[in-house]
Backbone as CSV, one residue per row, in Angstrom:
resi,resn,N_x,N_y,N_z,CA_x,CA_y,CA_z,C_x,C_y,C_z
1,UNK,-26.326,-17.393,8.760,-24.911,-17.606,8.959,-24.658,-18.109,10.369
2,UNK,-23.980,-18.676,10.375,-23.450,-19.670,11.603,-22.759,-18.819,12.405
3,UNK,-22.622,-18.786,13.877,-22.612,-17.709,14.771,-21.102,-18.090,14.885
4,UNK,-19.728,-16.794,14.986,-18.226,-17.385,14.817,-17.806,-17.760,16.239
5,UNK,-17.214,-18.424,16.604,-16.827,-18.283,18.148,-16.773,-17.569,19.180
6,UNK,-16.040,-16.637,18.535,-16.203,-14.825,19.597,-17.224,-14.805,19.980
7,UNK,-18.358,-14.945,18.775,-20.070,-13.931,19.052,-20.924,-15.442,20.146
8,UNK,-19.837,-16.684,20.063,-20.780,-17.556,20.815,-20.814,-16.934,22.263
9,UNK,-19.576,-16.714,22.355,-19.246,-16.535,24.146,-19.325,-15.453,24.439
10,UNK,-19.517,-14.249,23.967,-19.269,-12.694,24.447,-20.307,-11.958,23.496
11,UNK,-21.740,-11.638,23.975,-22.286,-10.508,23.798,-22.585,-9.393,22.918
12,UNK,-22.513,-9.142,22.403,-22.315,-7.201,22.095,-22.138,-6.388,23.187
13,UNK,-23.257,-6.706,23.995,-23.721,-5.309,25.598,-22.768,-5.235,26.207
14,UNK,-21.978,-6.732,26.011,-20.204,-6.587,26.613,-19.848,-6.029,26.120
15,UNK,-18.904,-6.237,24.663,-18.366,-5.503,23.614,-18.013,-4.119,23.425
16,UNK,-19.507,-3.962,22.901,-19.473,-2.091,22.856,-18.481,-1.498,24.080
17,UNK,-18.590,-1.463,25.051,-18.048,-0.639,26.159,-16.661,-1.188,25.446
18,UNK,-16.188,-2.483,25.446,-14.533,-2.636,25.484,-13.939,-2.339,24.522
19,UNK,-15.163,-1.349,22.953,-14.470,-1.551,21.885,-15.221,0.533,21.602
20,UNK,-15.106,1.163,22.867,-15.182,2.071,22.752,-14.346,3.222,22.330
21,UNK,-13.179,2.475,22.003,-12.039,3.995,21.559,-11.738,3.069,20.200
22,UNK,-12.793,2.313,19.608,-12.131,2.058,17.864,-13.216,3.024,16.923
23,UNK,-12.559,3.262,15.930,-13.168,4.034,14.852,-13.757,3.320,13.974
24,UNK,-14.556,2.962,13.167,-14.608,2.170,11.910,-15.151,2.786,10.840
25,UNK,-14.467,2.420,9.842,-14.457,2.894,7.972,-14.671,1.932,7.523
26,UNK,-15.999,1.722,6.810,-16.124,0.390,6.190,-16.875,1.286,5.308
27,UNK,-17.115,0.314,3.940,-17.670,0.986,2.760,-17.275,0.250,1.637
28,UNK,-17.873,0.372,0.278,-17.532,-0.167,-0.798,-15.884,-0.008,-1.459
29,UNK,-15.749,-1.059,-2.225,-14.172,-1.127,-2.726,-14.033,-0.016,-3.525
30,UNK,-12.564,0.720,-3.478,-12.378,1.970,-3.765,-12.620,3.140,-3.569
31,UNK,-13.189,2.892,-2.348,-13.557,4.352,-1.912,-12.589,5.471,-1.083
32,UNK,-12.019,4.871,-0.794,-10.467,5.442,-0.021,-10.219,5.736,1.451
33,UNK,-11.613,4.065,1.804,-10.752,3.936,3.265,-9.585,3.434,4.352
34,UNK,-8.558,2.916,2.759,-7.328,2.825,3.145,-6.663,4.318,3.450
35,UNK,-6.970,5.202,2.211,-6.162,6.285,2.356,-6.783,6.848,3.886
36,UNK,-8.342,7.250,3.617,-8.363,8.382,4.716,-8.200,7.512,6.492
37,UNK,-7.897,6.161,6.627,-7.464,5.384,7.612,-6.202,5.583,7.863
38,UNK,-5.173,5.730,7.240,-3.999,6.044,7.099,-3.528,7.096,7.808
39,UNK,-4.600,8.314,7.067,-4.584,10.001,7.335,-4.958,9.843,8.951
40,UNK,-5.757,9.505,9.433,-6.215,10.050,10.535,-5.626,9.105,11.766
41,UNK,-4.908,8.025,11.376,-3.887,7.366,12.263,-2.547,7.976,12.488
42,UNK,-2.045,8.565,10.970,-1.301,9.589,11.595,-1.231,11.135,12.440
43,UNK,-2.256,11.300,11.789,-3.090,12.921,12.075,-3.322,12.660,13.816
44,UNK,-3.542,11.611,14.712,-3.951,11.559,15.850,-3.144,10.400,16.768
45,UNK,-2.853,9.899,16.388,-1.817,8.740,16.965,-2.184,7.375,17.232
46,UNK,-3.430,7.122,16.039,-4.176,5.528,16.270,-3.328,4.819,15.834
47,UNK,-3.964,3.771,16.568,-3.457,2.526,15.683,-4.121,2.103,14.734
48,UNK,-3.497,1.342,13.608,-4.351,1.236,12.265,-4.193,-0.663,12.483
49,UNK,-5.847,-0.405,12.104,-5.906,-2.043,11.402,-6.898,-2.109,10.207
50,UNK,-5.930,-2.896,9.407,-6.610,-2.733,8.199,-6.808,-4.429,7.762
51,UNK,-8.172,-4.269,7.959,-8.890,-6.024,7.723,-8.489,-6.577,6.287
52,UNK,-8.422,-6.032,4.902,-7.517,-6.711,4.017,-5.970,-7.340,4.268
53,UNK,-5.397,-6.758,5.099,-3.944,-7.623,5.665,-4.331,-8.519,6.342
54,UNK,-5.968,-9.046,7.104,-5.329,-9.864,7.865,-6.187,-11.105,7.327
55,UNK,-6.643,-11.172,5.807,-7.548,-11.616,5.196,-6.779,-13.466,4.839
56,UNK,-5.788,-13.264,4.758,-5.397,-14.676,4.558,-4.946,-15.056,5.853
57,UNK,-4.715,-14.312,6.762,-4.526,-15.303,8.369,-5.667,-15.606,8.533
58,UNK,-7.147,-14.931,8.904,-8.171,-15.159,9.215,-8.363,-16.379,8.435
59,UNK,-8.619,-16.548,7.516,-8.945,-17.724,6.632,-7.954,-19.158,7.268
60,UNK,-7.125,-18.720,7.447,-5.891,-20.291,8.466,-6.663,-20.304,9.563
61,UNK,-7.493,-18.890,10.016,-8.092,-19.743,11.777,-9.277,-19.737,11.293
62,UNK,-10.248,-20.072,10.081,-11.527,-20.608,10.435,-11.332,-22.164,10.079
63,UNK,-12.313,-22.741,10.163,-12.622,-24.329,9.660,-13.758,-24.351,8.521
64,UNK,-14.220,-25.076,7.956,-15.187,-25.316,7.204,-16.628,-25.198,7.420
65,UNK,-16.284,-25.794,9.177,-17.313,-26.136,9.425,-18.017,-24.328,9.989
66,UNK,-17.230,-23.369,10.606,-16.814,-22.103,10.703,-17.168,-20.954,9.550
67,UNK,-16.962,-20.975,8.763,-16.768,-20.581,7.511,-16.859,-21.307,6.191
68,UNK,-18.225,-21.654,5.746,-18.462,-22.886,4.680,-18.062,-21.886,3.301
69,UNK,-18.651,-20.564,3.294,-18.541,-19.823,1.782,-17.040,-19.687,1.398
70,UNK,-16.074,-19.070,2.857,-14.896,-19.126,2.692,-13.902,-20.042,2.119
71,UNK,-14.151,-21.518,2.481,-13.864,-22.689,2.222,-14.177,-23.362,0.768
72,UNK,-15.187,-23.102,0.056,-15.665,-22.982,-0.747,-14.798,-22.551,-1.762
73,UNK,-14.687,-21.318,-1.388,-14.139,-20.350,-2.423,-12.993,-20.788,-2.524
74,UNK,-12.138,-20.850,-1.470,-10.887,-21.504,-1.655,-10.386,-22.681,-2.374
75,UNK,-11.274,-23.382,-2.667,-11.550,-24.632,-3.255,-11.746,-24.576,-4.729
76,UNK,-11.868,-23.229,-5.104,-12.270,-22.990,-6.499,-11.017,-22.800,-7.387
77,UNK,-11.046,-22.974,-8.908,-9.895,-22.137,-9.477,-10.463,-21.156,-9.443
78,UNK,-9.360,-19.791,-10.744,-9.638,-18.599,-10.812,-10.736,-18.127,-11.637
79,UNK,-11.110,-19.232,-12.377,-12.397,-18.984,-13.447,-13.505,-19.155,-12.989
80,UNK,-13.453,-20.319,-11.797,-14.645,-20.639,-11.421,-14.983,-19.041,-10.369
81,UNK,-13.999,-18.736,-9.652,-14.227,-17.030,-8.752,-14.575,-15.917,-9.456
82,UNK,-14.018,-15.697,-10.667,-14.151,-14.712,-11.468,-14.955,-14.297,-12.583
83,UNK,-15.095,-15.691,-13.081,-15.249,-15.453,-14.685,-16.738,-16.257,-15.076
84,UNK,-16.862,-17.483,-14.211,-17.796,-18.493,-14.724,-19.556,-18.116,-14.124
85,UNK,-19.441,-17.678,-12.862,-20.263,-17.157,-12.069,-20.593,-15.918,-11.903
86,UNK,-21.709,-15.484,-11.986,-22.755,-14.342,-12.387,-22.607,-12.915,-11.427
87,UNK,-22.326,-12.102,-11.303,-22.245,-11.153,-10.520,-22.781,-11.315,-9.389
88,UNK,-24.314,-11.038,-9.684,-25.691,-11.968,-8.542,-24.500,-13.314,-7.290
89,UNK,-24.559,-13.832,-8.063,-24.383,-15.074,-7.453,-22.845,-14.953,-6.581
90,UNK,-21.854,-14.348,-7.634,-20.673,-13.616,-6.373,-20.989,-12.628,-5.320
91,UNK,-21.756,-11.982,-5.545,-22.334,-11.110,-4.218,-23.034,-11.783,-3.421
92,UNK,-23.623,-12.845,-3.042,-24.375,-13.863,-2.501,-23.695,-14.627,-1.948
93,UNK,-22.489,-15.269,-2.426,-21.665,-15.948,-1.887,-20.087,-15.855,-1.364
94,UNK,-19.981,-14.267,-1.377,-18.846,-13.647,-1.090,-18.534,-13.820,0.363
95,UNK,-17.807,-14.535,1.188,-18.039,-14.915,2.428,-17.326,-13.960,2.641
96,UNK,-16.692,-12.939,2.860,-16.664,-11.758,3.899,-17.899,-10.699,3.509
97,UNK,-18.547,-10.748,2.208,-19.895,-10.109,2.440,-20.884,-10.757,3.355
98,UNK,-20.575,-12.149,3.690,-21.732,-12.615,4.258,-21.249,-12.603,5.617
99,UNK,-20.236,-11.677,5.965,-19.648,-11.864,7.424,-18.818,-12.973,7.791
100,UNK,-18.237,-13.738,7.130,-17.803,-15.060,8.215,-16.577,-14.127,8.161
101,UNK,-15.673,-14.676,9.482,-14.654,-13.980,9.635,-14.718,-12.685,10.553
102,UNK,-15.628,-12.373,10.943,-15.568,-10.914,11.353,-15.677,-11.399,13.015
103,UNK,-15.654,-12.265,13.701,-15.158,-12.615,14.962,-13.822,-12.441,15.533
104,UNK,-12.880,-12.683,14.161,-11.714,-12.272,14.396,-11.221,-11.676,14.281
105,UNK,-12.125,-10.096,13.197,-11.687,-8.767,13.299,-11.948,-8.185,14.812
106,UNK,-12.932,-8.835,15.461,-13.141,-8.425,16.727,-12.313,-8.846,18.087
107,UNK,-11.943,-10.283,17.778,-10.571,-10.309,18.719,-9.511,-9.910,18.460
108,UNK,-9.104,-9.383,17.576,-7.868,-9.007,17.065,-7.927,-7.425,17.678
109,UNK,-8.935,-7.125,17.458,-9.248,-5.492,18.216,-9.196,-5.533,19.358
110,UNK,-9.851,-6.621,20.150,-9.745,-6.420,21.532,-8.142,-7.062,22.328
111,UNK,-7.162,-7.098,21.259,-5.957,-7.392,21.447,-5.017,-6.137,21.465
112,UNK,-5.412,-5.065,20.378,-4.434,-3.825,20.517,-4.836,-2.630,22.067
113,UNK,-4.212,-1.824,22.004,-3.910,-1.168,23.213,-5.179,-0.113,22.922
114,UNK,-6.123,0.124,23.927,-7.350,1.398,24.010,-6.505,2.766,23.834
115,UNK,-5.215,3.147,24.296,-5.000,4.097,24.418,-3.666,4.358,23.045
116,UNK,-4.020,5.899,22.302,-4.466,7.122,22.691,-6.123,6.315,21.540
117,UNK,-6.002,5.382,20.699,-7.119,4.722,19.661,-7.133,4.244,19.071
118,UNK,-7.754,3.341,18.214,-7.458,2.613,16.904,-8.424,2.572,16.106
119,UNK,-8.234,3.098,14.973,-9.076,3.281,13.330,-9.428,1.773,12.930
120,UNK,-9.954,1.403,12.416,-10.099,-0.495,11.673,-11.175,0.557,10.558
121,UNK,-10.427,-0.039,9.078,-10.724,0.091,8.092,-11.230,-1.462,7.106
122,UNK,-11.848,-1.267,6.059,-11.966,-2.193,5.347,-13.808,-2.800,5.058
123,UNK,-13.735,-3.345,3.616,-15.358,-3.932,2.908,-15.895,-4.766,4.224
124,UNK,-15.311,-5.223,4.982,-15.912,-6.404,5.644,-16.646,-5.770,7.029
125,UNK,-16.423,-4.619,7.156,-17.064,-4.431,8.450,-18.821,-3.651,7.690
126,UNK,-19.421,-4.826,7.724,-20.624,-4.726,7.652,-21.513,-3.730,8.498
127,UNK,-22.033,-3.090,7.884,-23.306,-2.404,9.433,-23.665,-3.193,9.698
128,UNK,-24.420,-4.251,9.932,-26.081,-4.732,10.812,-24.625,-5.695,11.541
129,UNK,-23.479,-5.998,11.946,-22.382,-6.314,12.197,-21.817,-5.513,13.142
130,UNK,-21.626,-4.399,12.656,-20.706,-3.278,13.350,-21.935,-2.749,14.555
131,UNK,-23.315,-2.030,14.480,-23.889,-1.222,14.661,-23.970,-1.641,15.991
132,UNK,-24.267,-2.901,16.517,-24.144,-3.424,18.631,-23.283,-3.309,18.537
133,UNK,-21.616,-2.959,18.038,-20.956,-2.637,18.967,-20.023,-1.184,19.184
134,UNK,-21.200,-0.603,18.943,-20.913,1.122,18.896,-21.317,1.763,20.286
135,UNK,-20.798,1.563,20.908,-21.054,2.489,22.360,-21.441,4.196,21.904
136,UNK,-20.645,4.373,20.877,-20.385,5.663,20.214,-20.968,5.790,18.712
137,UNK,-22.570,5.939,18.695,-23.092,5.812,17.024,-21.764,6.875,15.967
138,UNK,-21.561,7.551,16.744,-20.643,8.663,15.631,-19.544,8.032,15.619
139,UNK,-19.082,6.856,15.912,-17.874,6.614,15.862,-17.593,5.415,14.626
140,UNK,-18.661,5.153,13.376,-18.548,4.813,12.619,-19.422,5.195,11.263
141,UNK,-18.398,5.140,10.137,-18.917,5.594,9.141,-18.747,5.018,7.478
142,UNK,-19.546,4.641,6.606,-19.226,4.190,5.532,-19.621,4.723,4.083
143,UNK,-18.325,4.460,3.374,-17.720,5.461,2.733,-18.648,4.673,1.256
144,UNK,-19.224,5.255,0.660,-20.213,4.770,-0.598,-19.637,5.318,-2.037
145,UNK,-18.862,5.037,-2.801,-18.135,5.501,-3.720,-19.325,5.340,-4.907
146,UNK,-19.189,6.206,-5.910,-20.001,6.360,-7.601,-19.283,5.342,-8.167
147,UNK,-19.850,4.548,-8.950,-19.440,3.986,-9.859,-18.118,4.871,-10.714
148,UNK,-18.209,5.954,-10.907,-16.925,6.824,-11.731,-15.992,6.833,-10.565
149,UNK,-16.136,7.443,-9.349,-15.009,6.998,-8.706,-14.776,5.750,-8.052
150,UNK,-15.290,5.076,-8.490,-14.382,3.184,-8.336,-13.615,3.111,-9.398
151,UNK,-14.283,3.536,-10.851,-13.286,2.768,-11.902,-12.101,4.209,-12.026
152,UNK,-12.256,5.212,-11.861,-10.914,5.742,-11.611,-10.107,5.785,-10.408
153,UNK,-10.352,4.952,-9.305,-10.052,4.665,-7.911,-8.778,3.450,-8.497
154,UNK,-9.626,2.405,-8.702,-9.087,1.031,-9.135,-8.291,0.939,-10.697
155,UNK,-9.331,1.765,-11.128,-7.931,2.223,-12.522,-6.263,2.255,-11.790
156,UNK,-6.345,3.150,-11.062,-5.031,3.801,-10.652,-4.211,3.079,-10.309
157,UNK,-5.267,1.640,-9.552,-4.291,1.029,-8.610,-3.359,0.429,-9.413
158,UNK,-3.931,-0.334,-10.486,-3.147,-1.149,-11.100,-2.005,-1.072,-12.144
159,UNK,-1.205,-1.602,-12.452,0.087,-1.678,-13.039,-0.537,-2.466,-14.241
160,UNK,-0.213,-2.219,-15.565,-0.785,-2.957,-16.794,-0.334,-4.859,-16.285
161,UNK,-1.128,-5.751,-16.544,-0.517,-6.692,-16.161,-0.786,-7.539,-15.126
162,UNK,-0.897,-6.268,-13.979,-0.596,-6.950,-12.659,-1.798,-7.131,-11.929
163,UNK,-3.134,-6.849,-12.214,-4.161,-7.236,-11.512,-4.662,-9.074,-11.378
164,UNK,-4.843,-9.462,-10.459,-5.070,-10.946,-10.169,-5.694,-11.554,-11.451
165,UNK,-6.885,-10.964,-12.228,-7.523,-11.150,-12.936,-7.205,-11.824,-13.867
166,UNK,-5.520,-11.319,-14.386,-4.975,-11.776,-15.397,-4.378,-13.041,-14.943
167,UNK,-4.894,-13.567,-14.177,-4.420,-15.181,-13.709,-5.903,-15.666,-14.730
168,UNK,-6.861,-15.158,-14.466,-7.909,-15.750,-15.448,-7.844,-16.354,-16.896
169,UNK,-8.613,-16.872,-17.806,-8.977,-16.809,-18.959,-9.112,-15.968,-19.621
170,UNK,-9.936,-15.222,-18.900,-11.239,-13.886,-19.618,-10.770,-12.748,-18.606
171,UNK,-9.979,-12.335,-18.668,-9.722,-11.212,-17.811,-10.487,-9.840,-17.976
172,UNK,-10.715,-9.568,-18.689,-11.892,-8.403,-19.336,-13.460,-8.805,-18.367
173,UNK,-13.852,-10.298,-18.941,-15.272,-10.252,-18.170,-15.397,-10.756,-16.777
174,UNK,-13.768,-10.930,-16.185,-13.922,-10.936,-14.303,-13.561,-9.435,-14.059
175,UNK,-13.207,-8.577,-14.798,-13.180,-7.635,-14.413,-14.493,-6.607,-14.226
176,UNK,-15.321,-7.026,-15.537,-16.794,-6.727,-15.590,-17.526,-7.358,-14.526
177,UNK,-17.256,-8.221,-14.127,-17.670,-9.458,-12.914,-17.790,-8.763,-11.756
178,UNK,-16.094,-8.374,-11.526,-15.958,-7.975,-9.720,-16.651,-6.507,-10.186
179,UNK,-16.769,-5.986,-10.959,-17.019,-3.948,-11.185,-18.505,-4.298,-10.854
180,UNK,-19.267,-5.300,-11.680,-20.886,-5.562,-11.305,-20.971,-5.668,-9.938
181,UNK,-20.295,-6.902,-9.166,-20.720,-7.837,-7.542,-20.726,-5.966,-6.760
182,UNK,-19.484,-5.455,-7.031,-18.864,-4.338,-6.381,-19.692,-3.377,-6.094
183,UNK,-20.448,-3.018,-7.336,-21.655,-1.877,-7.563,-22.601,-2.753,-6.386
184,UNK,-23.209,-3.363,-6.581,-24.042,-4.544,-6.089,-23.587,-4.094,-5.019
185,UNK,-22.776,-4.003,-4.130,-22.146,-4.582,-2.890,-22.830,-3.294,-2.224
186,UNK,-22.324,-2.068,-3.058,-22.007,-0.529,-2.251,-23.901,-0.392,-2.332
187,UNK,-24.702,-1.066,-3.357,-26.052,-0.620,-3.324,-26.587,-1.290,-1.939
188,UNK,-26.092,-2.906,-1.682,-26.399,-3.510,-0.543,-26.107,-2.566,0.916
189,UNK,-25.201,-1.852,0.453,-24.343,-0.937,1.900,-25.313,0.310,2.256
190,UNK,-25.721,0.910,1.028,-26.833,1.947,0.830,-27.926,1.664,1.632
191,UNK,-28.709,0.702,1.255,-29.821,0.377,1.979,-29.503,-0.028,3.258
192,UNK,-28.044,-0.931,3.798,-28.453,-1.254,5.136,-28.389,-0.412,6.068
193,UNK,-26.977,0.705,5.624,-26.731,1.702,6.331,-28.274,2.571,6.908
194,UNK,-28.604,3.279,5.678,-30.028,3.422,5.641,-31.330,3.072,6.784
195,UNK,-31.369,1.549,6.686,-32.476,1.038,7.327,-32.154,1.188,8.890
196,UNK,-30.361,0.996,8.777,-29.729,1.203,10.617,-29.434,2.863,10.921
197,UNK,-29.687,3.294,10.339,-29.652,4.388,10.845,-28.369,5.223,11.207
198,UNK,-27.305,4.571,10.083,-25.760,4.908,10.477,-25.217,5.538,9.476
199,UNK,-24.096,6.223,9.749,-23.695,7.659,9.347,-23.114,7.126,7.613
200,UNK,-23.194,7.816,6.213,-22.285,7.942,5.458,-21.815,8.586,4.393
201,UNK,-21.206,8.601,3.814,-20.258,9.278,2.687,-20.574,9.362,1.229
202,UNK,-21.141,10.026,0.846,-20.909,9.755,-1.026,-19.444,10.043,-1.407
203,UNK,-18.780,9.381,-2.010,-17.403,9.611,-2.362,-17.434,9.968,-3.939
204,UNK,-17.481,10.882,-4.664,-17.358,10.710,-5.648,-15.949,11.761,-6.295
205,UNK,-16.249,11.809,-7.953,-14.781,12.320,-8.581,-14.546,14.022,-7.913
206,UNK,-15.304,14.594,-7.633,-15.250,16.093,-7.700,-15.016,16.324,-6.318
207,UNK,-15.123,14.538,-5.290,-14.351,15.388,-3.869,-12.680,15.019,-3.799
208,UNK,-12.000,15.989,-3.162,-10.622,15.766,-3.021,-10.111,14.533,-2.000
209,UNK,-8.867,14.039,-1.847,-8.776,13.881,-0.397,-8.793,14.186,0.551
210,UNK,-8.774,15.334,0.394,-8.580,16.102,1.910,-10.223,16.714,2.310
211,UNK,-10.539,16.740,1.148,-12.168,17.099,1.746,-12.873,15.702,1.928
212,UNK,-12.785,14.570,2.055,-13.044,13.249,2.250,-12.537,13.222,3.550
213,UNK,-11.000,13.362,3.918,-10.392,13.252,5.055,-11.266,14.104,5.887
214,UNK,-11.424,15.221,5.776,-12.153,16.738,6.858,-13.701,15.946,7.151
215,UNK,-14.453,15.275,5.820,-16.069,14.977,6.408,-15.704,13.657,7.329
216,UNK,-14.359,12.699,7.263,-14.817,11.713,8.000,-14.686,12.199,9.436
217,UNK,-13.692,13.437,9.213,-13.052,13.619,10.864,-14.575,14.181,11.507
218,UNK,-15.096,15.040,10.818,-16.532,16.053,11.339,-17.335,14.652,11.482
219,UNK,-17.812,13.626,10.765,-18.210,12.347,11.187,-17.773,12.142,12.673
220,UNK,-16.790,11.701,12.612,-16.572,11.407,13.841,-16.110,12.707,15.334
221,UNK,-16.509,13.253,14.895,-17.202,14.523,15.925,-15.487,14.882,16.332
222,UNK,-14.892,15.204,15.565,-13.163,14.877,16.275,-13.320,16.545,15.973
């Protein structure tokens, strides 16, 4: 992957120190690091950034040449994203799995205020990504959801109707589509976490929120 602008001019060994009072929750879809990001921004007085809101600005500041998978994708209809292409092959070419974009989760961070902190939640903060710029190894953690709690996670979310999907053809087998890439994604997260040596979560049906909320806070040594 092509190095984003940020990472041309500035370091990590810089970084870490200036990005020492952020938290990060990254982890597979549905695992509930919107909710417990939420919880502990209010619970302490962070500031919250949550990298799915800033997913279609980011995409206006890359270029092509910046971000080729992103560009790509954008370029596609909804069948060709969802429905036509193989699980495999959406996890491979998922350009915020493959990182593009994450230069500007990092200037955007080094834009809010250090003081009293700020949480950044969301799929895109990769470990082998995140891990140089941890001044503080305990200060990030990712949240690995069961297959049972994704599809009753994402069950919930939706309103009969209203999931994107149903812009599709085949709405049934992009839904089988993103549930496969998804599994895929959190197994990819397993091992890297793993191999880096960084902190995480089994999320499954039998934990509450609040006992999710309590292990991330003991995670992060709070």
């Amino acid at each position: 992957m092509k190095p984003g602008r940020f990472e041309e001019r500035t370091d990590a060994a810089e970084l870490a120190p200036r990005l020492r009072h952020v938290r990060w929750i990254g982890g597979g879809s549905g695992a509930g690091k919107s909710t417990i990001a939420r919880r502990l921004a209010d619970r302490y007085g962070w500031s919250l950034y949550v990298t799915d809101d800033v997913m279609g600005d980011h995409a206006r500041r890359t270029t092509p040449e910046e971000a080729p998978l992103l560009h790509r994708f954008i370029a596609m209809d909804m069948d060709e994203r969802w429905v036509n292409r193989s699980p495999e092959t959406m996890l491979e070419t998922f350009h915020w799995f493959r990182g593009e974009g994450f230069d500007l989760i990092v200037e955007d961070l080094l834009r809010l205020p250090p003081e009293p902190g700020v949480v950044v939640e969301g799929f895109r903060l990769l470990p082998h990504l995140v891990k140089p710029l941890l001044a503080v190894p305990d200060h990030a953690v990712w949240l690995l959801p069961t297959p049972e709690f994704r599809r009753v996670a994402i069950g919930g979310r939706a309103e009969p109707g209203g999931r994107f999907t149903h812009r599709t053809s085949d709405p049934d087998r992009a839904d089988r589509n993103i549930a496969r890439r998804d599994h895929l994604f959190t197994g990819r997260l397993r091992e890297e976490t793993e191999r880096l040596r960084l902190r995480t979560i089994e999320v499954g049906t039998a934990m509450t929120e609040d006992d999710l909320a309590e292990r991330v806070i003991t995670a992060f040594g709070l």
